[in-house]
C-alpha positions in Angstrom: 0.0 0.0 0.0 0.8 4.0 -0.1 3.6 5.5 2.4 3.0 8.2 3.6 5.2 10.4 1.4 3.3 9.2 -1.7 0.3 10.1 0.4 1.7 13.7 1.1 2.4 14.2 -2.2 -0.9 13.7 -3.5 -2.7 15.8 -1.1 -0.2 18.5 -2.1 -1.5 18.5 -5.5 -4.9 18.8 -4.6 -4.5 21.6 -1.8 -2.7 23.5 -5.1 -5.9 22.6 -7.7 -8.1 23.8 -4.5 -6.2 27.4 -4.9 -6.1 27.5 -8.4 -10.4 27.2 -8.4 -10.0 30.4 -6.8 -9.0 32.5 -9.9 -12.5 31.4 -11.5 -15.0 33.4 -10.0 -15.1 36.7 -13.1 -15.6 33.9 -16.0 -18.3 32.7 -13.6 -19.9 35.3 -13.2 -20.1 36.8 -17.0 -21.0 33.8 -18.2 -24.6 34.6 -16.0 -25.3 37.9 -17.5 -26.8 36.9 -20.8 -28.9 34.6 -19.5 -30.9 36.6 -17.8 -32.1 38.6 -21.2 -32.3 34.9 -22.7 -34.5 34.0 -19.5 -37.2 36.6 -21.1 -37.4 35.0 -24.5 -38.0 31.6 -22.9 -41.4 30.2 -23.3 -43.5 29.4 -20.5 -44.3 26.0 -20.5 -40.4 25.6 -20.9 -39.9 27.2 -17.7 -42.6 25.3 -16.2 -40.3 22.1 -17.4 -37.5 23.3 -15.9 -39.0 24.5 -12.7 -40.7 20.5 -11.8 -36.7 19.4 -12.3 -36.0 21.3 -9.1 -38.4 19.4 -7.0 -37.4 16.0 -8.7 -33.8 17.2 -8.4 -34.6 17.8 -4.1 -35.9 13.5 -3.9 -32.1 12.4 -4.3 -30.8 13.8 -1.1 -34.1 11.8 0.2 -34.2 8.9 -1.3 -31.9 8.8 -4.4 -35.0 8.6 -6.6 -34.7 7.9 -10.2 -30.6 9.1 -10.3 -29.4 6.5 -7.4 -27.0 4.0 -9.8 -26.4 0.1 -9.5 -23.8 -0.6 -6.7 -23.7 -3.8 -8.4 -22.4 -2.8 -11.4 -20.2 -0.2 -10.4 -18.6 -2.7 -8.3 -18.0 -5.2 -11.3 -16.4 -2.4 -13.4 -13.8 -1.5 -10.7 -13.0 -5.5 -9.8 -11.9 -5.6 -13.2 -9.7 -2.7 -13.3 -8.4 -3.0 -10.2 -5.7 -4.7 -9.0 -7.6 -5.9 -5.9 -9.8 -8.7 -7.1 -12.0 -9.7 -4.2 -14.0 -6.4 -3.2 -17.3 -7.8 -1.8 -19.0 -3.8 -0.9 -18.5 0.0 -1.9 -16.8 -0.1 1.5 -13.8 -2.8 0.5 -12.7 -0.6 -2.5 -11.3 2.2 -0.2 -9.0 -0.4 0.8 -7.5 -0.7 -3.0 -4.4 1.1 -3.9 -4.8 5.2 -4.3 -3.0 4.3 -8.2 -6.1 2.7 -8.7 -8.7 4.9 -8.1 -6.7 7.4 -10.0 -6.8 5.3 -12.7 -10.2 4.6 -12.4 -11.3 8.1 -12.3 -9.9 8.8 -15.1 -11.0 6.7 -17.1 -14.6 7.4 -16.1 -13.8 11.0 -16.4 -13.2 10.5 -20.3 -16.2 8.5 -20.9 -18.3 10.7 -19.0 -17.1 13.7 -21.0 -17.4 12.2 -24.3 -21.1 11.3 -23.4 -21.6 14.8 -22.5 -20.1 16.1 -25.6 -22.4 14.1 -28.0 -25.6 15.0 -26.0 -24.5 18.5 -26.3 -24.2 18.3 -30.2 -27.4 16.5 -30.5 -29.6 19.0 -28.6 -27.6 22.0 -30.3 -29.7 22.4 -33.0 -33.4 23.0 -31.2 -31.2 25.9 -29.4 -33.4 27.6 -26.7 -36.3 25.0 -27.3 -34.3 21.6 -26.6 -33.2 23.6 -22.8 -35.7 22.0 -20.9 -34.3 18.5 -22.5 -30.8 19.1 -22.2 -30.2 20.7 -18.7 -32.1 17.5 -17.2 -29.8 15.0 -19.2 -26.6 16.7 -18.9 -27.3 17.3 -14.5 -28.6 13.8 -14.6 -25.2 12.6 -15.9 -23.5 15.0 -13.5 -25.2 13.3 -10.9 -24.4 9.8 -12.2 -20.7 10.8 -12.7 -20.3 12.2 -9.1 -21.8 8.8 -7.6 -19.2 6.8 -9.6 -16.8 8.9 -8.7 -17.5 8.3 -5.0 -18.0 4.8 -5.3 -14.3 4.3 -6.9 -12.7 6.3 -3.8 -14.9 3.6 -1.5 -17.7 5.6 -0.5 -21.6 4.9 -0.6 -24.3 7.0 -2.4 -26.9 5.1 -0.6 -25.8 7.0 2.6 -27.7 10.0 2.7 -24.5 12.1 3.8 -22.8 10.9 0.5 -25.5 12.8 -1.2 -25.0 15.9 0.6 -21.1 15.5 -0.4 -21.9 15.2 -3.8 -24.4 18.6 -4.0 -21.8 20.2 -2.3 -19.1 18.9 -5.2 -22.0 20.6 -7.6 -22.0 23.4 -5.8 -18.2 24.1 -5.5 -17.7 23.5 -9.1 -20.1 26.3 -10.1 -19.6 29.1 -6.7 -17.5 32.1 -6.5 -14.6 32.3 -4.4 -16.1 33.2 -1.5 -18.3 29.9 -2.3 -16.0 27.7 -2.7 -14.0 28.5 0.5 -17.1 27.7 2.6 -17.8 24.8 0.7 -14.3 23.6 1.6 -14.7 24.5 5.3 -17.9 22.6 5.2 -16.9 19.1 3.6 -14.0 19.6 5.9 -16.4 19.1 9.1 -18.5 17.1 7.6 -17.8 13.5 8.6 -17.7 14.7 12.0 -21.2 16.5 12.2 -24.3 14.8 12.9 -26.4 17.7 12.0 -27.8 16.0 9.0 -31.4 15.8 10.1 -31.0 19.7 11.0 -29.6 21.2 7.7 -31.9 19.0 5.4 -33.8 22.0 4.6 -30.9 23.9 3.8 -29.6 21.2 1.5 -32.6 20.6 -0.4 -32.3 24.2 -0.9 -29.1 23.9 -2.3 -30.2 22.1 -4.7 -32.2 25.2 -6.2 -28.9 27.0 -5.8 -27.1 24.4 -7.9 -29.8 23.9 -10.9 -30.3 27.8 -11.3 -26.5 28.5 -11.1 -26.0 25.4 -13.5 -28.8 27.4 -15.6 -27.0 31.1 -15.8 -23.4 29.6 -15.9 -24.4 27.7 -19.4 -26.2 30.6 -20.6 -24.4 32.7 -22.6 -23.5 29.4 -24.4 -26.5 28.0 -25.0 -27.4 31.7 -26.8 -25.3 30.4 -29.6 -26.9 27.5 -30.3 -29.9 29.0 -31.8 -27.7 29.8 -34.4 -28.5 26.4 -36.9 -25.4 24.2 -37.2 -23.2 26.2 -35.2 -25.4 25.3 -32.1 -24.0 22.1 -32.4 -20.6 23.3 -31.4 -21.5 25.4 -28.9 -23.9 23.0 -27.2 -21.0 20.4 -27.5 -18.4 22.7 -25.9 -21.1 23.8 -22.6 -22.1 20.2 -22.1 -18.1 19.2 -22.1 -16.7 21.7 -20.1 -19.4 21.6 -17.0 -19.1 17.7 -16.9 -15.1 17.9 -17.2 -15.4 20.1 -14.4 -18.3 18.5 -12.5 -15.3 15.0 -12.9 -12.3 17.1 -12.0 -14.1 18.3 -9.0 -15.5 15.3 -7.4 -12.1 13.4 -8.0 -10.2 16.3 -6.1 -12.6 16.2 -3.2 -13.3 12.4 -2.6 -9.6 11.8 -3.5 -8.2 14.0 -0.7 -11.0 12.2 1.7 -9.4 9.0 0.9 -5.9 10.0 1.0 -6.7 12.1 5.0 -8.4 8.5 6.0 -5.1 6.7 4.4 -2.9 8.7 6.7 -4.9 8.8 9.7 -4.7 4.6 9.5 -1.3 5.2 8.8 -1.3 7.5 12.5 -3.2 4.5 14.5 
């Protein structure tokens, strides 16, 4: 297994990708100007789509609803790339080599982009009328990505708390700097806290946060794809770049979980 040195080294890395987020927030924030003038010219009963996502979006911290993926299957796919053949539950595969789940994730990370890419092209050319079809799709596979994702670092989406963790990852992917430094502070606490119960209003609101931030950040890119063939491109390039980052995210976070529980057993 890891020394600690290899572990150190690793955390390293992701302390400096954790800094780096922080030079994001002005791109972030123009990309959400547009949208508000395209906001007006959407029709109703697309808004009326959109808005229902929000409450279906809120039943996966409950329950996992529709989005909850096959442990089973999940668990097949990292037996076979792993070097550790005999992982019986999600929680056995935190005990595989850190190597692994890196090579895992980013393998998953390229498939998931490339998904994301084609479903971006496809919708491109209904432009402002395939919206309420492609912002389901492409959070759905966000959602499906950030499960996996968790599942290779050993962790289980079928604990409510795992959900949380991964609307947090949504949320730090698409929040300013202030954001994202009180996102950090609170997935640093939050295997300690048993205030679940108490902030489950609070995270279902977050929820709302994500979808309509998700919205305004893709905005000014989806303007472009009323334009016809070159909304292909466009669409392709917004549906890439939020599930790239979306990947990049949730490998950062759940990898520096695993790597702070590697070297706390290291510590016993």
């Amino acid at each position: 297994m890891e020394n600690r040195e290899l572990l150190q080294q690793h955390l390293q890395e992701i302390n400096a990708w954790e800094n780096d987020q922080k030079g994001l927030w002005f791109w972030e924030k123009l990309g959400r100007i547009p949208f508000k003038i395209l906001d007006k010219m959407t029709p109703a009963f697309i808004q009326n789509k959109i808005a229902l996502l929000v409450d279906e979006l809120g039943s996966y911290i409950q329950s996992g609803g529709k989005y909850l993926i096959s442990e089973q299957a999940m668990l097949q796919r990292i037996r076979k790339h792993s070097s550790t053949e005999h992982l019986l539950t999600i929680s056995d595969v935190g005990q595989i080599p850190l190597e692994d789940m890196i090579a895992l994730s980013e393998q998953l990370q390229s498939e998931r982009v490339k998904f994301a890419t084609v479903q971006g092209a496809s919708t491109g050319f209904g432009g402002i009328f395939t919206l309420a079809i492609d912002i389901p799709v492409i959070l759905g596979t966000a959602l499906k990505t950030l499960q996996e994702i968790a599942m290779i670092h050993g962790y289980d989406p079928n604990d409510k708390m795992e959900r949380i963790f991964i609307v947090k990852c949504l949320q730090f992917t698409s929040a300013d700097i202030v954001g994202k430094e009180a996102i950090l502070q609170e997935l640093s606490t939050m295997n300690s806290s048993n205030k679940t119960s108490e902030n489950m209003i609070s995270q279902l609101q977050g929820w709302q946060e994500v979808f309509y931030t998700y919205r305004d950040q893709l905005g000014w890119k989806k303007l472009f794809q009323m334009i016809p063939i070159a909304g292909m491109v466009f669409g392709a390039y917004a549906n890439k770049g939020m599930i790239q980052d979306v990947a990049e995210t949730g490998i950062m976070l759940y990898r520096k979980r695993r790597i702070v529980e590697k070297l706390n057993e290291l510590d016993r």
